[in-house]
C-alpha positions as CSV (number, residue, x, y, z in Angstrom):
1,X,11.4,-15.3,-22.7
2,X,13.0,-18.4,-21.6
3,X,17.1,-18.2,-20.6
4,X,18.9,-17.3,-23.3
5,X,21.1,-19.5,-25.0
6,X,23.3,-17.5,-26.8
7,X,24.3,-13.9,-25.9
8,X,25.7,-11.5,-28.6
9,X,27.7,-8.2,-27.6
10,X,28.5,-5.3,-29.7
11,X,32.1,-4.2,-28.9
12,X,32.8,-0.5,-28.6
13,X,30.8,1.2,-26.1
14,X,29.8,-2.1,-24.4
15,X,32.4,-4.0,-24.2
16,X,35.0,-1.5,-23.5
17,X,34.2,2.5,-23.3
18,X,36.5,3.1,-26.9
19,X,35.0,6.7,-27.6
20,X,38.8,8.3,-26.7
21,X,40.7,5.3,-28.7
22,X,38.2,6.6,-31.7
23,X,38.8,10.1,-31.4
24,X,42.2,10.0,-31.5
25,X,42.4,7.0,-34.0
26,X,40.5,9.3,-36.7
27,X,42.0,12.5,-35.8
28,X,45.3,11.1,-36.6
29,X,44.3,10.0,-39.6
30,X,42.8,13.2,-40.2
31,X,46.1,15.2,-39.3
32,X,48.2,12.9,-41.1
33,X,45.8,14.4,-44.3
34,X,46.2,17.9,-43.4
35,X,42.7,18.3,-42.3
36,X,41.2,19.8,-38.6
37,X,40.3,17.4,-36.2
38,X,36.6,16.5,-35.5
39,X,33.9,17.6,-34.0
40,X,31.9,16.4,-31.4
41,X,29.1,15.4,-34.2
42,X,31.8,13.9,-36.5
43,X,33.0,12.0,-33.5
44,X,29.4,11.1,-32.0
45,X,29.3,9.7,-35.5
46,X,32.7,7.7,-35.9
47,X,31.6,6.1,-32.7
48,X,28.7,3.8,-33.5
49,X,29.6,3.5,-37.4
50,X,31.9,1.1,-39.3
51,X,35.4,2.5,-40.2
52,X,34.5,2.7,-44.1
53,X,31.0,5.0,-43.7
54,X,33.4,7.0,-41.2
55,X,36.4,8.2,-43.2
56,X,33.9,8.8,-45.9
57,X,32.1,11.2,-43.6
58,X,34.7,13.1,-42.3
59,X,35.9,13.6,-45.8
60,X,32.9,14.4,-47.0
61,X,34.2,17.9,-48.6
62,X,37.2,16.5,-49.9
63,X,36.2,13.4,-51.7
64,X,39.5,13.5,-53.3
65,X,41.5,12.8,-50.1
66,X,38.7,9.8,-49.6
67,X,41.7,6.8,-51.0
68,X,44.4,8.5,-49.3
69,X,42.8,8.0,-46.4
70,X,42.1,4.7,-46.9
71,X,45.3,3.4,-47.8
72,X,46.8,5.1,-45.2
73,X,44.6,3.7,-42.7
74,X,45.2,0.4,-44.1
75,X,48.5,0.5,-43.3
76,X,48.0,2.0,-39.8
77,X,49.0,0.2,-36.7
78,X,46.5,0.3,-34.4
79,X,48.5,-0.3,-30.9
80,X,49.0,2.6,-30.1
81,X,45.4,3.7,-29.7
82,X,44.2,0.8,-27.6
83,X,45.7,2.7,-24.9
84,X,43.2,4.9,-24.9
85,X,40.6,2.3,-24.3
86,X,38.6,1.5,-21.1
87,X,37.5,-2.8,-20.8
88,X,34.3,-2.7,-18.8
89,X,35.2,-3.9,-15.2
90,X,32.5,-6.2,-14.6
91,X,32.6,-7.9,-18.1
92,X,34.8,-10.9,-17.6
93,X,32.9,-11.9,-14.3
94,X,30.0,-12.0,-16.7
95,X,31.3,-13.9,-18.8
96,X,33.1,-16.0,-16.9
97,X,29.4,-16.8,-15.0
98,X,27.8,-16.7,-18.6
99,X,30.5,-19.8,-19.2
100,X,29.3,-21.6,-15.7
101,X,25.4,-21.7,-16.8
102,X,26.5,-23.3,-20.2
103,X,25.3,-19.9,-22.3
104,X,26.7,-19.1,-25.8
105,X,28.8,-16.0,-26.1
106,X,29.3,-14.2,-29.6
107,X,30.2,-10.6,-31.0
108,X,29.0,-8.6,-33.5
109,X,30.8,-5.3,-34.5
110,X,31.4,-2.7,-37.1
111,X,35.1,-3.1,-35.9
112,X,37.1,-4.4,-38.9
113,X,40.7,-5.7,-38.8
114,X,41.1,-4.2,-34.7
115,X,39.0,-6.6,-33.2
116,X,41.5,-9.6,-32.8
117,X,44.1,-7.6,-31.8
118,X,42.0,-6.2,-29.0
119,X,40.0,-9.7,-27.9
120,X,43.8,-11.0,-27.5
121,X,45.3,-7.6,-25.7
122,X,42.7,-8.3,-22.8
123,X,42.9,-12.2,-22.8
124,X,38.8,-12.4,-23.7
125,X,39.3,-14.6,-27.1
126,X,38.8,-18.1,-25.0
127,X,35.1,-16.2,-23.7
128,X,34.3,-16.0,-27.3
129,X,33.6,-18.9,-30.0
130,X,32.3,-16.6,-32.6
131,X,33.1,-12.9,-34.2
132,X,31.7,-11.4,-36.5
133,X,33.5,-7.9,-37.9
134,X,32.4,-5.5,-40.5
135,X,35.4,-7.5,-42.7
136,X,33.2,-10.7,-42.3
137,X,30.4,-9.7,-44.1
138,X,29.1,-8.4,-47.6
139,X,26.8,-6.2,-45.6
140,X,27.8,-4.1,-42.4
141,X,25.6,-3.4,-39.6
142,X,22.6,-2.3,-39.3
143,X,22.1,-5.3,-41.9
144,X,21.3,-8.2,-39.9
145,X,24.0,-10.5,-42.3
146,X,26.7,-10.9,-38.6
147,X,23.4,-11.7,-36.6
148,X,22.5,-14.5,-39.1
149,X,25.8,-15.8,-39.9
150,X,26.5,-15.8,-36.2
151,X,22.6,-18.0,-35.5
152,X,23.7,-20.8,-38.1
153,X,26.9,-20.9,-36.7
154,X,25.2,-22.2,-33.0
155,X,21.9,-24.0,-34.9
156,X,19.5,-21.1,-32.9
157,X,17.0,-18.9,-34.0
158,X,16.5,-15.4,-32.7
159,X,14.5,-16.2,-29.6
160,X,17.1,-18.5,-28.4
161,X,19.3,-15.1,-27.7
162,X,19.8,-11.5,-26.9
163,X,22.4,-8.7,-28.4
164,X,23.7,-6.1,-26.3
165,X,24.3,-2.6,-27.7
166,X,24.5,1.0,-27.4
167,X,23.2,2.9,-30.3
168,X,20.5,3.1,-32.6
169,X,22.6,1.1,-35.1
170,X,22.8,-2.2,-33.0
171,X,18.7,-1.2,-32.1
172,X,18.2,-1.4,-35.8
173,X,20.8,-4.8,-36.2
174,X,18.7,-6.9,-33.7
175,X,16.1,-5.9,-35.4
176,X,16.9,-7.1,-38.6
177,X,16.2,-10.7,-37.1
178,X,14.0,-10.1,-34.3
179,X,16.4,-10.4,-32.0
180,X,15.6,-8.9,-28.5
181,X,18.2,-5.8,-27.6
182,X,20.1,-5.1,-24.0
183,X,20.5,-1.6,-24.3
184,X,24.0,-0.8,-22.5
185,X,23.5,2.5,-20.7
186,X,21.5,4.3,-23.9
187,X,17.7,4.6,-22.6
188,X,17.1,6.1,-25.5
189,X,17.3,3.4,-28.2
190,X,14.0,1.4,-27.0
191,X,16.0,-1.3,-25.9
192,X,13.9,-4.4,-24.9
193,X,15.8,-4.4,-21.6
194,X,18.1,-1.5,-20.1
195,X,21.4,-2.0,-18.0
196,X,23.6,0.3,-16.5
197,X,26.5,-2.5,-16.4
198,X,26.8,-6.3,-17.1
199,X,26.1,-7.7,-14.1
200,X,22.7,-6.2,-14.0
201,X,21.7,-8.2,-17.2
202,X,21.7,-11.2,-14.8
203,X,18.6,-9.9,-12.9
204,X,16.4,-9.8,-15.5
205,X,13.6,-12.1,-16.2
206,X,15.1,-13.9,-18.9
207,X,18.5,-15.2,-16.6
208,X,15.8,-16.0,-13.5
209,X,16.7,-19.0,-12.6
């Protein structure tokens, strides 16, 4: 594979370790409803899905509490969660070196209305011309809709970039348009490439300059 032109990251568990901000953020929600709080499945599976499958799941045996929910997330501010959320410390000096060789930097996440708010918190929107959010899109991940919205934006096709995820979800995303995956510390999604951190992606054979 030649260097990449364009690289694509999935937000929470890349980008910033968010598993804490989402366990809290959903057991609030959960509380405020007078349910228990989750489990560790229910959270392993809050963590890689959008925010809409997720409160549906968790009140899965009480469909009736399902719009209260819903509205009451609507209305819920979500500052005082970010807190609870870790950025990656090597991500903006990969960026920042991502800007120096002239490559493309996008996002695609099952985050919805959160994602600005976050991008603006830890001063990355200027490292990003494109995001794509589960509120972009007729069709969340694992539909590849983001990934192709986000190649017509920059005039490339799927060999001219790489995604970087954690979770089966983003394996099956990439996928969706042939895309090849970064697998961020999860060996176990048959990534085409595995990293520990960010600055490891630039010693693979695709960034050999």
């Amino acid at each position: 594979m030649p260097i990449p032109k364009l690289i694509i990251f999935d937000c929470d568990g890349v980008m910033f370790d968010s598993k804490n901000a989402n366990k809290h953020y959903y057991n609030h929600i959960l509380e405020n409803l007078g349910h228990p709080v989750m489990t560790a499945e229910e959270l392993e599976y809050v963590h890689i899905h959008n925010v809409m499958k997720s409160v549906r799941y968790l009140l899965r045996n009480y469909p009736q509490d399902i719009d209260k929910a819903e509205a009451y997330r609507a209305d819920l501010n979500y500052q005082p969660f970010l807190k609870y959320m870790t950025i990656e410390p090597d991500l903006i000096a990969f960026l920042e070196e991502l800007q120096r060789r002239g490559i493309e930097r996008a996002i695609s996440t099952s985050r919805t209305n959160t994602m600005g708010i976050i991008l603006d918190l830890y001063n990355l929107s200027p490292y990003y011309d494109k995001v794509m959010t589960t509120s972009d899109v007729q069709n969340p991940k694992p539909h590849p809709e983001a990934l192709e919205v986000i190649l017509d934006h920059y005039g490339m096709t799927a060999d001219d970039a790489l995604y970087i995820g954690d979770s089966i979800i983003d394996r099956q995303h990439s996928d969706g348009v042939g895309m090849k995956l970064i697998a961020f510390r999860n060996d176990k999604i048959n990534g085409d490439y595995q990293v520990e951190n960010f600055l490891d992606i630039l010693e693979l054979p695709p960034f050999a300059e």
